[in-house]
C-alpha positions in Angstrom: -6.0 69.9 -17.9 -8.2 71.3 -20.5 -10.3 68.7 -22.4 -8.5 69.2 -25.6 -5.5 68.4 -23.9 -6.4 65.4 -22.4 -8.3 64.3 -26.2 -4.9 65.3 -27.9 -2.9 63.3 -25.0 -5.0 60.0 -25.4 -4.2 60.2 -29.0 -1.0 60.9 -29.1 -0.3 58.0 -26.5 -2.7 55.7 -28.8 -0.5 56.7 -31.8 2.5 55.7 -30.1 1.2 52.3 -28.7 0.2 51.1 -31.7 3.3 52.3 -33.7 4.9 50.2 -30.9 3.0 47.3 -31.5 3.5 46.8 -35.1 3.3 43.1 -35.9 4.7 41.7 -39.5 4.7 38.2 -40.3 8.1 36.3 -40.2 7.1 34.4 -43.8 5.8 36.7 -46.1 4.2 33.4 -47.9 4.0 29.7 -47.2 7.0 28.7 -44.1 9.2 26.4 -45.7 9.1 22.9 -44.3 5.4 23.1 -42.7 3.1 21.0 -42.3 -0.9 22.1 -42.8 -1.7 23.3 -39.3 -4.4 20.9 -37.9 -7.8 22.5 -37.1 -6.5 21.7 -33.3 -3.3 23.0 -33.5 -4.6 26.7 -32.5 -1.9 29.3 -30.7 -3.3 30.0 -26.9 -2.3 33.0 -24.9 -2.8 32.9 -21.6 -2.4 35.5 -18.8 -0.6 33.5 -15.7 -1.3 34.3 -12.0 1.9 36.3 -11.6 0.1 38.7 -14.3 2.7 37.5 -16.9 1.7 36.5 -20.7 2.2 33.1 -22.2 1.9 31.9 -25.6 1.6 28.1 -26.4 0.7 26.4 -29.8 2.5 29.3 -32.3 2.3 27.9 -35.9 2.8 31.6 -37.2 5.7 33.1 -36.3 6.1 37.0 -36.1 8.2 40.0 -35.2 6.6 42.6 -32.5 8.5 46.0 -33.6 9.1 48.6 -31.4 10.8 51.5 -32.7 13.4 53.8 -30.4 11.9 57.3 -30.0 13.3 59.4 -32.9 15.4 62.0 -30.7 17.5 59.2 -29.0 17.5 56.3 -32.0 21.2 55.4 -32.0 20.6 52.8 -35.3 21.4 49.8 -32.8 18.9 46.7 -32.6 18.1 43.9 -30.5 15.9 40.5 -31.4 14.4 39.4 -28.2 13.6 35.9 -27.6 11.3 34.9 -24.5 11.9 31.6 -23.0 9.7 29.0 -22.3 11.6 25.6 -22.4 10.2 25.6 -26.1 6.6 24.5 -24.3 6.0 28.1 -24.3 6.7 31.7 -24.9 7.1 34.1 -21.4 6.4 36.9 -23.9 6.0 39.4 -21.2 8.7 39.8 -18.6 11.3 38.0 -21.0 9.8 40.2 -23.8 8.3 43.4 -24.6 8.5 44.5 -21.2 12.4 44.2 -22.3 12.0 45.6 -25.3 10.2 48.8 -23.9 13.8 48.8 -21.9 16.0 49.1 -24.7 13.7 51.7 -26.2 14.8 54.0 -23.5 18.6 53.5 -24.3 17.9 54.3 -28.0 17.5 50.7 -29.4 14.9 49.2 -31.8 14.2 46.1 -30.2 11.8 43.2 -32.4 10.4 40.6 -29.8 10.6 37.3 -32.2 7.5 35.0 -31.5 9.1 32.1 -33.0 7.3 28.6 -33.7 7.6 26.0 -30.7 8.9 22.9 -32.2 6.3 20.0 -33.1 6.3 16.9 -35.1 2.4 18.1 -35.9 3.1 21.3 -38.0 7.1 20.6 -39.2 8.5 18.4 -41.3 11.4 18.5 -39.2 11.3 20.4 -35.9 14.6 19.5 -35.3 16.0 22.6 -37.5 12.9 24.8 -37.6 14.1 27.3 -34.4 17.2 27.9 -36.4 15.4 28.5 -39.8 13.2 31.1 -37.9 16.3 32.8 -35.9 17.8 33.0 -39.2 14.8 34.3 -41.1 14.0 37.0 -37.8 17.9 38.2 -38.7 17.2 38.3 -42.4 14.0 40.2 -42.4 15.4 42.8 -39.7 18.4 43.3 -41.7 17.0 43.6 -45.1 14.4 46.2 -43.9 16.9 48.2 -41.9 16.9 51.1 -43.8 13.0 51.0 -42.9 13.6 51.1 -39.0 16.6 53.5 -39.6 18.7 50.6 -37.9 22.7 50.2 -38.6 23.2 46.5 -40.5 26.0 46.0 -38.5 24.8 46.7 -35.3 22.0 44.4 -34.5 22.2 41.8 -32.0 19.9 38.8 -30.2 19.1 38.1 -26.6 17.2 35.3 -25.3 16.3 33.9 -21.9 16.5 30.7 -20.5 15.3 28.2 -23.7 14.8 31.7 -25.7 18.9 32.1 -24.8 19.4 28.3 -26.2 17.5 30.0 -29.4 19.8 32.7 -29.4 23.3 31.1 -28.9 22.7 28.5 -31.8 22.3 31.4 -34.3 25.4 33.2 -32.9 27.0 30.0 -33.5 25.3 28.7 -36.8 24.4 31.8 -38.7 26.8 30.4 -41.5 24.7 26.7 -41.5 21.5 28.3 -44.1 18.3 26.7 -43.5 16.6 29.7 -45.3 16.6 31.3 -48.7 18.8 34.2 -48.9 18.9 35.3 -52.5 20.7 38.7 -51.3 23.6 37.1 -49.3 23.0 39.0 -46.1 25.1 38.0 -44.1 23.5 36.9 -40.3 25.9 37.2 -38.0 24.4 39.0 -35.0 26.2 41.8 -33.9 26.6 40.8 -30.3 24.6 38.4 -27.9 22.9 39.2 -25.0 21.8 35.3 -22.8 20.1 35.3 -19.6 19.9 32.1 -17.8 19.8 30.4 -20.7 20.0 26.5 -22.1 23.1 26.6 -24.1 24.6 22.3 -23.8 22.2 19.3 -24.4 24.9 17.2 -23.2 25.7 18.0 -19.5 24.1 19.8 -17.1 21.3 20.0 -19.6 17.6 21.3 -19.3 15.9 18.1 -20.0 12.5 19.6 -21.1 14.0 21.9 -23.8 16.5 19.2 -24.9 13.5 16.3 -25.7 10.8 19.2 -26.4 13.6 20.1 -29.6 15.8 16.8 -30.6 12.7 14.2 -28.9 14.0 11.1 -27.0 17.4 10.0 -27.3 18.8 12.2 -30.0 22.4 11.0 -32.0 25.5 12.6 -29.8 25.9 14.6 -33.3 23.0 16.5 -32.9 23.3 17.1 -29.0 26.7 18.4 -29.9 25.4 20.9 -33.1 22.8 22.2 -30.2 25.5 23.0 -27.4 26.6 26.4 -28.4 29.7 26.1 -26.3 31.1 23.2 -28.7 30.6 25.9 -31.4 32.6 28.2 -30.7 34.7 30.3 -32.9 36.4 33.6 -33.2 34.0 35.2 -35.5 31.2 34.1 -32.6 29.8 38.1 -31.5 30.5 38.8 -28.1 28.2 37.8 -25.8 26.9 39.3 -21.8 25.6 36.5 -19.5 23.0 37.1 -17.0 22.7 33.9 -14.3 22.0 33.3 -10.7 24.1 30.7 -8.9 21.2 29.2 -7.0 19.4 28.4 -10.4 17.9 25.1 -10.5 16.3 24.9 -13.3 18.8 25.6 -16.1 22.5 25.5 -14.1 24.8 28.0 -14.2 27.6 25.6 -15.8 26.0 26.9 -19.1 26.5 30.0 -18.8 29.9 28.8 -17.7 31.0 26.5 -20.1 30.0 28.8 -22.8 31.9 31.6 -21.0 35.0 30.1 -20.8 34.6 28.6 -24.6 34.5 31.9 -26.0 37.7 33.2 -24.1 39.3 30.4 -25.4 38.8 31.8 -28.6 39.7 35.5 -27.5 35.8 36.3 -28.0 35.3 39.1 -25.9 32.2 37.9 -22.9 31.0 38.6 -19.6 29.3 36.6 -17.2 27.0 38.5 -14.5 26.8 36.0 -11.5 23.8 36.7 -8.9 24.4 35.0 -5.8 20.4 33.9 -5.5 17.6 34.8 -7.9 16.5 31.4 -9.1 15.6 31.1 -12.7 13.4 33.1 -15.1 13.4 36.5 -13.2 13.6 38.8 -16.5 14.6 42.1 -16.0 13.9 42.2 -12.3 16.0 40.1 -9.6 14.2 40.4 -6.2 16.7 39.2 -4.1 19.4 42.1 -5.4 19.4 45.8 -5.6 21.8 45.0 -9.4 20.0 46.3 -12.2 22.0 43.4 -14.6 19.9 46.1 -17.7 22.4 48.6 -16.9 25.5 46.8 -16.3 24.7 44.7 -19.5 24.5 48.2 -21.3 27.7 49.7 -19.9 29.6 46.4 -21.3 28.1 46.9 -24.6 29.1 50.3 -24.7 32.6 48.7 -24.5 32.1 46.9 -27.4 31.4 50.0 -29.3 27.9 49.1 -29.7 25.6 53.1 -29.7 23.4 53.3 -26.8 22.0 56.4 -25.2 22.9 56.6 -21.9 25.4 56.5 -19.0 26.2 53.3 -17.9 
């Protein structure tokens, strides 16, 4: 290859990457209901043994954007929310790694790095994940036009304590904790939850539950923060990824929440692996299933736009 081309190659790629990476703030000024971040209180990222990237201590919440290539843009959008047990953020392999994914079946995906909740920089951490889930939906809706996305065909997905983030603002996107002068209304389009947290009062991830509510929370609250007690039939259908042999976050959430929404004639689907553990992303080892695809070909049925076969 001539040197040009490689020079025009680079930059071309270099253009692209960085398009992808666009970061915009969540706030555009102050974040309502925070505290001055202490001098201590600094965000670490941290690249784990398993090559994966972790972010700890976020105070400053922000949207990674990364636009579907113009020839196969269908207008559909996904909010990505890595897990983490809300300790953490596996911002990685639960993702950009999954937004590069949906870029290749036409979908401008925005991977939310949302605040982890702490009594040091919130007034009240018990709300804050909602206020920023809320705010991500806001902000992606009211610069649609922008990403040349369709308003009413923009959904969230979330892993494990990313999928507990998810499934409480596809149950409480009516319950404002943000200001929303232009009434947009932010009901997700549809729901994607892999292995996620989704009751705090049985078979409940411990960690997520005390890192969010703190030590023996009222029943109210452990009831607002089980999705599948929320349930209703404007809740947007929702695709389940789980593995039986999970040990971490049971299956019975993905279950219970399952079965609440076909209670309510909520169209669902729950993807069972028979071994996979828990937080495997996009990738099972121990199956040949892409769960990508499958999830795709269901959300086809929903009459969501994709690009693709499934």
């Amino acid at each position: 290859m001539a040197k040009s081309s490689v020079f025009f190659f680079l930059f071309f790629m270099a253009v692209q990457f960085s398009k992808a990476q666009e970061v915009i703030p969540l706030y555009a000024d102050s974040i309502p209901g925070a505290k001055p971040t202490p001098a201590t209180y600094t965000e670490n990222t941290e690249v784990r043994s398993n090559g994966t990237l972790s972010i700890t201590k976020v105070s400053i919440p922000t949207l990674t954007v990364f636009e579907a290539p113009k020839d196969i843009a269908t207008g559909t959008a996904v909010i990505i929310c890595p897990g983490g047990g809300y300790g953490a953020l596996a911002f990685s392999h639960e993702g950009t790694d999954v937004a590069k994914r949906f870029n290749a079946i036409g979908v401008t995906a925005f991977v939310l790095k949302y605040r982890l909740p702490s009594d040091q920089i919130m007034v009240d951490k018990t709300y804050a994940l909602l206020q920023d889930a809320q705010q991500a939906m806001y902000l992606v809706k009211k610069n649609a036009k922008k990403y040349g996305v369709n308003k009413k065909s923009i959904g969230i997905m979330g892993f494990s304590a990313g999928g507990h983030f998810a499934s409480t603002l596809a149950t409480h996107y009516n319950d404002l904790k943000i200001a929303n002068p232009e009434k947009i209304d932010l009901r997700p389009s549809f729901a994607v939850l892999v292995y996620p947290v989704i009751s705090f009062e049985e078979s409940v991830h411990a960690g997520t539950k005390k890192n969010l509510l703190g030590v023996n929370p009222p029943d109210s609250l452990s009831r607002y923060f089980s999705a599948n007690r929320n349930v209703t039939k404007k809740t947007p259908p929702i695709y389940f990824v789980h593995a039986k042999d999970d040990k971490t976050v049971p299956v019975a959430n993905s279950e219970m929440m399952h079965k609440a929404l076909l209670a309510a004639k909520v169209p669902s689907n729950l993807l069972y692996f028979e071994k996979g553990g828990h937080g495997f992303g996009l990738i099972n080892k121990t199956s040949d299933t892409d769960w990508f695809n499958l999830m795709a070909g269901w959300l086809k049925v929903q009459k969501i736009k994709l690009k693709g076969d499934f």
